[in-house]
C-alpha positions as CSV (number, residue, x, y, z in Angstrom):
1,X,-10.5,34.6,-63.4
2,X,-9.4,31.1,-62.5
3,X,-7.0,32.0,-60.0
4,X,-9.4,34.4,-58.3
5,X,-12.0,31.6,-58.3
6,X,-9.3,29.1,-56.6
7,X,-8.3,32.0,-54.2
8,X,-12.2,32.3,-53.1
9,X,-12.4,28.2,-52.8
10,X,-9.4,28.2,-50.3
11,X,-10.6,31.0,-48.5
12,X,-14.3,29.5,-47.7
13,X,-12.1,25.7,-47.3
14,X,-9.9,27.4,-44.2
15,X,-13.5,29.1,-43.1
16,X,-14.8,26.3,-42.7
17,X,-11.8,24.4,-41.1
18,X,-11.7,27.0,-38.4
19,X,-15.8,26.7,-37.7
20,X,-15.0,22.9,-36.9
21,X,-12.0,23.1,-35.2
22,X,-13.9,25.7,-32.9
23,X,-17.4,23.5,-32.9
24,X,-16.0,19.9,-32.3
25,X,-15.0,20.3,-28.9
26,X,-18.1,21.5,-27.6
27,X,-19.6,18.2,-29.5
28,X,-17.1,16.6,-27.4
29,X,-18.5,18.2,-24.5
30,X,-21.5,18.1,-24.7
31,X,-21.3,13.8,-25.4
32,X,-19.3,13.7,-22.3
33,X,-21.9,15.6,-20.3
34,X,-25.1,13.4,-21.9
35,X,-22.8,9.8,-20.9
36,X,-23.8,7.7,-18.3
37,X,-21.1,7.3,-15.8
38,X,-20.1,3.6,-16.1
39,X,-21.0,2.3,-12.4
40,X,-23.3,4.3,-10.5
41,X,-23.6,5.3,-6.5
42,X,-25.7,3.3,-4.0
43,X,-28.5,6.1,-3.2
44,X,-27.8,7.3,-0.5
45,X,-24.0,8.2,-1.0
46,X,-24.8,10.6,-3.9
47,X,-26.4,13.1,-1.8
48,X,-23.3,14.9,-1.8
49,X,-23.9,18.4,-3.0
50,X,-20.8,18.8,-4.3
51,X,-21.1,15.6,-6.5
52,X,-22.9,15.9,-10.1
53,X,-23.0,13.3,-12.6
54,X,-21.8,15.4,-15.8
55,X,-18.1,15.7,-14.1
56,X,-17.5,12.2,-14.3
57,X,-18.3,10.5,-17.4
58,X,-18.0,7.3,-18.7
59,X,-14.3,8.1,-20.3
60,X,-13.3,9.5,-17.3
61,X,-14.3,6.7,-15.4
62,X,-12.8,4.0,-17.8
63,X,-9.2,5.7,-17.8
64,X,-9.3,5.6,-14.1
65,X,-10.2,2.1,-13.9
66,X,-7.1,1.2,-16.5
67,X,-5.0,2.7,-13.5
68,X,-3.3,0.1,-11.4
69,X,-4.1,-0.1,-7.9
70,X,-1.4,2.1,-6.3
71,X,-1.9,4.8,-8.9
72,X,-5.5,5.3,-8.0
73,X,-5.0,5.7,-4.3
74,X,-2.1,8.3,-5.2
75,X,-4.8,10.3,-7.5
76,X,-7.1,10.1,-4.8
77,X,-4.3,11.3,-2.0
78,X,-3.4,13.6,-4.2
79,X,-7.1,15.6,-4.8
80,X,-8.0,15.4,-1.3
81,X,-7.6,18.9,0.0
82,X,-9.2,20.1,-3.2
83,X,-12.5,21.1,-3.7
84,X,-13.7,21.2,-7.2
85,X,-16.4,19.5,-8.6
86,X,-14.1,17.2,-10.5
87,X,-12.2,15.8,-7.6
88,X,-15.1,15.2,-5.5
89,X,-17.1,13.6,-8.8
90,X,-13.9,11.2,-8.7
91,X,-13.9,11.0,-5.5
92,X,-17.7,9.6,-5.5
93,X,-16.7,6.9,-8.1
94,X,-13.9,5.5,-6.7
95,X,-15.7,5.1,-3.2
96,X,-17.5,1.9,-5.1
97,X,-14.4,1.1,-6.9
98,X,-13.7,-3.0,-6.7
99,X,-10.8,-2.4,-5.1
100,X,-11.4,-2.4,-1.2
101,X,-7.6,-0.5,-0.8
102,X,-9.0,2.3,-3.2
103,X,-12.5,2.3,-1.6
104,X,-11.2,3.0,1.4
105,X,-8.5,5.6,0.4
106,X,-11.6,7.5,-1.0
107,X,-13.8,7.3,2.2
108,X,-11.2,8.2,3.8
109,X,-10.7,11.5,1.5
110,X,-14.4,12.4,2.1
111,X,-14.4,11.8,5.4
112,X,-11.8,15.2,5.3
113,X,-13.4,17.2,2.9
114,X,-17.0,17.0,5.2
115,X,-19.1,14.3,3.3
116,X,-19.0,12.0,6.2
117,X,-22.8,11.0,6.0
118,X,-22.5,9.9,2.3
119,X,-19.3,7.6,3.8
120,X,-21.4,6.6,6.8
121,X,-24.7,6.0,4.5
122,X,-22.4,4.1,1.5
123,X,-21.3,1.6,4.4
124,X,-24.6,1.0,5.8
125,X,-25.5,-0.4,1.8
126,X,-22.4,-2.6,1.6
127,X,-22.3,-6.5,1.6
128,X,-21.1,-7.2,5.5
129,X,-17.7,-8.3,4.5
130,X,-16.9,-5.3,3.0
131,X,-18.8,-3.1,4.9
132,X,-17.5,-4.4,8.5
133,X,-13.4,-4.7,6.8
134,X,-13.7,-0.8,5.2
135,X,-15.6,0.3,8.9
136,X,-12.6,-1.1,11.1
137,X,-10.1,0.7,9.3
138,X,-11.9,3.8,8.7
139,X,-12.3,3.9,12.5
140,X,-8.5,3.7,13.5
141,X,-8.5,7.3,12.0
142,X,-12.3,8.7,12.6
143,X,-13.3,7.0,15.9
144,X,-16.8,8.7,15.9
145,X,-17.7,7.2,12.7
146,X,-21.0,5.7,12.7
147,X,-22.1,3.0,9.9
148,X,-26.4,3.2,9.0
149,X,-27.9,0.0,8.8
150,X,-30.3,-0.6,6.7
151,X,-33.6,-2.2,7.7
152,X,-33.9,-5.9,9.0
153,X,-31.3,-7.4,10.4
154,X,-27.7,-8.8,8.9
155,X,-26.1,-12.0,9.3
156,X,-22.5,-11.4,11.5
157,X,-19.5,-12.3,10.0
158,X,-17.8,-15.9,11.1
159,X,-15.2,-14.8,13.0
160,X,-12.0,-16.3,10.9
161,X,-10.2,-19.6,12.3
162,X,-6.9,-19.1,14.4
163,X,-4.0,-20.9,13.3
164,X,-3.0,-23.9,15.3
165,X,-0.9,-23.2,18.5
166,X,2.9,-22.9,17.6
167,X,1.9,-22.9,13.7
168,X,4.4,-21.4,11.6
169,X,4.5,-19.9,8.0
170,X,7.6,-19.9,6.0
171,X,8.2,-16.7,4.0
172,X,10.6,-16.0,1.0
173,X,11.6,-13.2,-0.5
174,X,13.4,-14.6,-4.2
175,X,16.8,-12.4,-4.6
176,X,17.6,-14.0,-8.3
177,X,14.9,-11.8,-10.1
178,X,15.1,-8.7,-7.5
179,X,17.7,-5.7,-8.4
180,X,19.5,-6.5,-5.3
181,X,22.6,-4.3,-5.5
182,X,19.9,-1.2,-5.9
183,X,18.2,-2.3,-3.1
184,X,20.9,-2.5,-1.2
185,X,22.4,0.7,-2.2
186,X,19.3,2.7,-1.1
187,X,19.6,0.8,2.2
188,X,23.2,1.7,2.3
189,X,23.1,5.5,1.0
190,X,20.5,6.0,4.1
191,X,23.3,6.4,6.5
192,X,21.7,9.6,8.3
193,X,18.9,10.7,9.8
194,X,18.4,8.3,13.0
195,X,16.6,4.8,12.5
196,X,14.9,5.3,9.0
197,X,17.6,3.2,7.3
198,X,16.0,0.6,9.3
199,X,12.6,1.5,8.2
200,X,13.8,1.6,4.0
201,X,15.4,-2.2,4.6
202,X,12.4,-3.4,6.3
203,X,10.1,-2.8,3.7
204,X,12.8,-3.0,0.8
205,X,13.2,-7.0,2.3
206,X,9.9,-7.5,3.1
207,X,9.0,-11.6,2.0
208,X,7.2,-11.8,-1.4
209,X,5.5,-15.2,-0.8
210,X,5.1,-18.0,1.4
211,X,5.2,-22.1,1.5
212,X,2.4,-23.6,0.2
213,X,0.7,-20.1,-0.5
214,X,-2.5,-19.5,-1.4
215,X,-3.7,-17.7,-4.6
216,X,-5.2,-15.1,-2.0
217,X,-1.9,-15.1,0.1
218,X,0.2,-14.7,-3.2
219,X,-2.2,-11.6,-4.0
220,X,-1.7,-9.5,-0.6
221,X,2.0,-10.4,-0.7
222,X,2.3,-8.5,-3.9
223,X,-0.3,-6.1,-2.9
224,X,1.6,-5.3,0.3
225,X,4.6,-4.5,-1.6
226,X,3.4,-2.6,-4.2
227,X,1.8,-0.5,-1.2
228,X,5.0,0.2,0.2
229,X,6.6,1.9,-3.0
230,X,4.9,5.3,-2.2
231,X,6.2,5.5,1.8
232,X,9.8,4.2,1.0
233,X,10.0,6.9,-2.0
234,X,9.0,9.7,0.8
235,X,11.2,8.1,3.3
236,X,14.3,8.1,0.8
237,X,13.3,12.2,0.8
238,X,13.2,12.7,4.2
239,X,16.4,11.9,4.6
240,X,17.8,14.1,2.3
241,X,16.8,17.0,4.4
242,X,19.3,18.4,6.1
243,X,17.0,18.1,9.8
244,X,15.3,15.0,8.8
245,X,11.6,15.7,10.4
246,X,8.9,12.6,9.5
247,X,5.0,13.3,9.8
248,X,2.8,10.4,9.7
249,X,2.4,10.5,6.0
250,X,6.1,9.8,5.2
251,X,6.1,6.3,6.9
252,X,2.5,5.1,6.1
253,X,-0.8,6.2,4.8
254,X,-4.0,4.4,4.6
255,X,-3.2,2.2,1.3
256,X,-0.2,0.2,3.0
257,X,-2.3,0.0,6.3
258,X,-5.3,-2.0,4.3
259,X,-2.8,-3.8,2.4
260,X,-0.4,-5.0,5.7
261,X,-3.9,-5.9,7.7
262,X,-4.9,-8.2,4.4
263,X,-1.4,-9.4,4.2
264,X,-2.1,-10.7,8.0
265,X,-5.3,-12.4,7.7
266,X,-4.3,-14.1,4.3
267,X,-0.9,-15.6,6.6
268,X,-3.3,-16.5,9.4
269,X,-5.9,-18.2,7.2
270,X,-3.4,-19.9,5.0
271,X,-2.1,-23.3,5.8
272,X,1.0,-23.5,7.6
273,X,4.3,-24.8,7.2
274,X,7.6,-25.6,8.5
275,X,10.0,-27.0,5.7
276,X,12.7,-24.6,4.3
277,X,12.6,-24.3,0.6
278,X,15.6,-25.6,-1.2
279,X,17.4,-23.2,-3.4
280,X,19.4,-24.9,-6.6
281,X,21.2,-23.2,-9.5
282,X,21.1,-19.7,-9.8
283,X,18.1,-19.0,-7.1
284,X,19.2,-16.8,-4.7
285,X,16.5,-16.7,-1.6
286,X,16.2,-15.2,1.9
287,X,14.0,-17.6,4.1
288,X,12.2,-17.2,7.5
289,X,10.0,-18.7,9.8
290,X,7.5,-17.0,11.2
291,X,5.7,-17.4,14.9
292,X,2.4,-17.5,13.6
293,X,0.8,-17.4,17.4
294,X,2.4,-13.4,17.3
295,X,0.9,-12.4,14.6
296,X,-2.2,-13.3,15.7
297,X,-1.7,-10.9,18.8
298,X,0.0,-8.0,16.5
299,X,-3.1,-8.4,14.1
300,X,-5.8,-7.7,17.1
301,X,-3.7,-4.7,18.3
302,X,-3.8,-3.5,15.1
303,X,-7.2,-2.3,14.8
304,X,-6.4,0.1,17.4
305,X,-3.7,1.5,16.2
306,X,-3.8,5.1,14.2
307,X,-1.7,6.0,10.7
308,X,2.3,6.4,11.2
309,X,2.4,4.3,14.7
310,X,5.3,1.8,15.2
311,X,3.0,-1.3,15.5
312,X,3.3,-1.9,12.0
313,X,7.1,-1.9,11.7
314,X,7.3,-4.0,14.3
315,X,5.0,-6.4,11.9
316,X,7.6,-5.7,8.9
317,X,10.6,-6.9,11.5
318,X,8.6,-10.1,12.3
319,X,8.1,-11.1,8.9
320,X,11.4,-10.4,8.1
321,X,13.3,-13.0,6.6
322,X,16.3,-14.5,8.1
323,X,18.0,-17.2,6.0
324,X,19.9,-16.9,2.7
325,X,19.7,-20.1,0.7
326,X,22.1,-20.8,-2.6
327,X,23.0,-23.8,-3.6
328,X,21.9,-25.9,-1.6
329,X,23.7,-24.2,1.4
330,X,22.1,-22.2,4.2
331,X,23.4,-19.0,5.6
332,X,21.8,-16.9,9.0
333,X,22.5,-13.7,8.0
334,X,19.2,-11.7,9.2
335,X,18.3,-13.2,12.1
336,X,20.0,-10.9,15.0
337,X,19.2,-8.2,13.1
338,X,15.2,-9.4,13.3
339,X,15.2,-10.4,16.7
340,X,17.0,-7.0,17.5
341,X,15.0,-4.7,14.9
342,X,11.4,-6.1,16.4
343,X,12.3,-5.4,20.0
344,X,14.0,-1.9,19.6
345,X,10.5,-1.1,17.5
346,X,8.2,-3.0,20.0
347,X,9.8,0.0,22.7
348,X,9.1,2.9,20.4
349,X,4.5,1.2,20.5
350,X,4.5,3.1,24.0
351,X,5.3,6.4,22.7
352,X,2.7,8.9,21.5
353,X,2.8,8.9,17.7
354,X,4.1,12.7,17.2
355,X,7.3,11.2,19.5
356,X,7.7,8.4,17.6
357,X,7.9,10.3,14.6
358,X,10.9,12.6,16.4
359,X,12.7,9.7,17.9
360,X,13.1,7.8,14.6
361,X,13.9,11.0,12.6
362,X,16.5,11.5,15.5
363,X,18.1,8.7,17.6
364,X,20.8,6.3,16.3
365,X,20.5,2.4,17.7
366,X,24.3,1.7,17.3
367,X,23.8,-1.9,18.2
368,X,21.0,-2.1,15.6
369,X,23.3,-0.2,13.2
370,X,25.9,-2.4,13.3
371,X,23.9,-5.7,13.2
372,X,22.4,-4.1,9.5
373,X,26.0,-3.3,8.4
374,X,27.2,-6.3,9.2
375,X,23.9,-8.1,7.2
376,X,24.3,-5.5,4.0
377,X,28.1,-6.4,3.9
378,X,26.9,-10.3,3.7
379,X,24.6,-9.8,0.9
380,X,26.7,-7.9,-0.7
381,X,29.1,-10.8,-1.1
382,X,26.0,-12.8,-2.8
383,X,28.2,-14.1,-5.8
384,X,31.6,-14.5,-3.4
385,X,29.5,-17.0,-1.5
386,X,31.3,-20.7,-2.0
387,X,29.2,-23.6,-2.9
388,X,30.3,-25.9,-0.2
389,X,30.9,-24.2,3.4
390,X,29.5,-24.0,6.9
391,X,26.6,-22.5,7.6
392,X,26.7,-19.1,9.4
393,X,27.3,-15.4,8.3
C-alpha cells in the first residue's frame, strides 16, 4: 500500500513539473509583452507600421545597450535587409540611441527598408547639434532627404573656429602596448590583390592620440579605431579571394565615416602643437606632424563625398605618422611612404567610386610597394634598433 501511495505522489510531482515547465514561459511572455520599453520614440518616428512596442521590451533593450558601440552598429548592419517585426522594433530604438555613430547607422537602415518619413520626422525633433551632424551624413548617401522642422524657428549652429594658419597637431600612435609583430604580419601577409595592403597598414597605423589632447580628441581617436576593426577584418577577406573584387562595404560603411568626420573636427578644434614627444625606456612611438590647414580643406570635401570613395584614405595617409622615437633617438621611417601614399590616393578622388573600387582591387603601385617594404622591414627591426645612432631609416 505504501509503495503504491509513493508511486501516485511521484506521478502527480512530475505532473505538475511538466504543467510549469510548459506554463512559465508564456508568464515570461506575457511580462515581456506588458514592459515598457526603456526609452521611448519622439512621436512622430513611431508611426512606422511595422514598429509595435511588445517586440522590444525593456530586457531587450537593456542587453542592447550593454553592447559596446561597434557591436550595435554590426547588429544593426546586420538586420537591415530583414523585415520582421523584431528587427525593425530594434531598429526604432536604436534610432534614439545616445550614441550619434549608432543613431545614424539605424537611420540609415530605415532609410533602405522604406521608413524614410519616420527618419525625416525623428530629425526634425532633434536638438540642432545632433539633428544638423546626423542630416549631413545621412545626405552623402540619400541626397533627397528632407529634415521637418518643427514650428518656430531654431537657433543655427556657430559655425566651429578654424585653426590658426600653418597650425599643426602632433599625432602618436604608442607601439609599446600594441601587438606590433601581428600588425605587421597582417600588413605583410597582404602581398596580393593590388593596393589594399596599403589600405590594411593605413588603418592598422592609424595615430591613437595627439599632443596636448583633449578628453573629446582622446574619445574620437579611440572611437575612429575601434570603427575600423570591421572594414580591415573584410578587407583581410577580400584578399583571400582568388580575383580580389571590393564593393563599397569592404572598405567603409557608415560607422567609420561618422567616426573619421568626428575624429576631424575634434583635431581641428583642439589646440595645436608642434613639439615631438620624447620617448624613454621601453616606449616605443611613431610620431607625426600634421598640416592642420589640409585637413581643414579634406574635412569640407567630405561632406560630399559618398560610402567607399578614396577621400577618406587619402585622410588616413595624412594622419599617418612618420617618426619612430626610442630612446631618446628619432628615426624617419614613414615619411616617403606618407607623402607617396596621400598623393597616389589623392589621384584615385577623380575616379567614379565603382572604378575606384576595380583599380585598388587590381593595380600594383610598385614605387608605393617598395616604399612600405622598405618601412615594414624597419619596424620590424624595433628591438635591433641601437640606443645611440643617426637619425634616418
Amino acid at each position: 500500500m505504501n509503495i503504491g501511495i509513493a508511486i501516485l505522489a511521484l506521478f502527480i510531482v512530475g505532473a505538475l513539473i511538466m504543467f510549469a515547465a510548459r506554463l512559465l514561459p508564456r508568464a515570461e511572455s506575457t511580462a515581456a509583452e506588458r514592459a515598457a520599453p526603456v526609452e521611448a520614440l519622439p512621436q512622430a518616428a513611431s508611426s512606422s507600421s511595422a514598429i509595435e512596442a511588445a517586440a522590444w521590451g525593456a530586457r531587450e533593450a537593456a542587453d542592447f545597450a550593454m553592447l559596446p558601440e561597434a557591436a550595435r552598429c554590426d547588429m544593426i548592419f546586420s538586420i537591415e535587409e530583414r523585415r520582421d517585426e523584431r528587427s525593425a522594433a530594434l531598429l526604432a530604438h536604436a534610432l534614439s540611441d545616445p550614441s550619434e555613430v549608432v543613431a545614424t547607422a539605424a537611420a540609415h537602415a530605415l532609410i533602405a527598408r522604406g521608413e524614410r518619413a519616420a527618419v525625416e520626422s525623428y530629425l526634425g525633433g532633434c536638438d540642432d547639434e545632433r539633428r544638423a551632424s546626423m542630416a549631413r551624413t545621412l545626405r552623402a548617401l540619400f541626397p533627397d532627404l528632407s529634415v521637418v522642422e518643427p514650428a518656430g524657428e531654431r537657433s543655427q549652429p556657430e559655425a566651429p573656429a578654424l585653426p590658426p594658419r600653418g597650425a599643426r597637431s602632433i599625432v602618436f600612435l604608442d607601439l609599446a602596448h600594441l601587438r606590433v609583430r601581428d600588425e605587421l604580419r597582417t600588413i605583410e601577409r597582404a602581398d596580393s590583390g593590388g593596393m589594399l595592403r596599403h589600405l590594411i597598414a593605413l588603418k592598422r597605423l592609424l595615430p591613437e592620440s595627439a599632443m596636448e589632447a583633449t578628453p573629446a580628441l582622446e574619445a574620437a581617436f579611440r572611437d575612429a579605431r575601434e570603427a575600423m576593426n570591421a572594414p580591415i577584418s573584410r578587407l583581410v577577406m577580400t584578399l583571400h579571394r582568388p580575383r580580389p573584387v571590393v564593393s563599397s562595404k569592404d572598405i567603409e560603411d557608415g560607422a567609420g565615416r561618422i567616426a573619421l568626420r568626428s575624429l576631424l573636427d575634434a583635431l581641428l578644434a583642439a589646440p595645436a602643437s608642434a613639439e615631438m614627444p620624447i620617448a624613454t625606456g621601453s616606449a616605443l612611438l611613431l610620431a607625426g606632424s600634421v598640416e592642420l590647414d589640409e585637413l581643414v580643406d579634406l574635412r569640407r570635401r567630405l561632406e560630399n563625398e559618398p560610402i567607399g570613395a578614396a577621400l577618406p584614405w587619402v585622410i588616413n595617409a595624412r594622419l599617418l605618422p612618420t617618426t619612430l622615437l626610442v630612446r631618446g633617438e628619432e628615426y624617419d621611417i614613414l615619411s616617403r611612404y606618407r607623402a607617396r601614399a596621400a598623393e597616389s590616393l589623392a589621384l584615385l578622388c577623380e575616379l567614379p567610386v565603382a572604378e575606384f573600387h576595380r583599380v585598388v582591387a587590381t593595380h600594383n603601385d610598385r614605387v608605393l610597394d617598395t616604399l612600405l617594404d622598405e618601412a615594414l622591414a624597419e619596424l620590424a627591426k624595433i628591438d635591433a634598433i641601437p640606443s645611440g645612432g643617426s637619425s634616418g631609416s
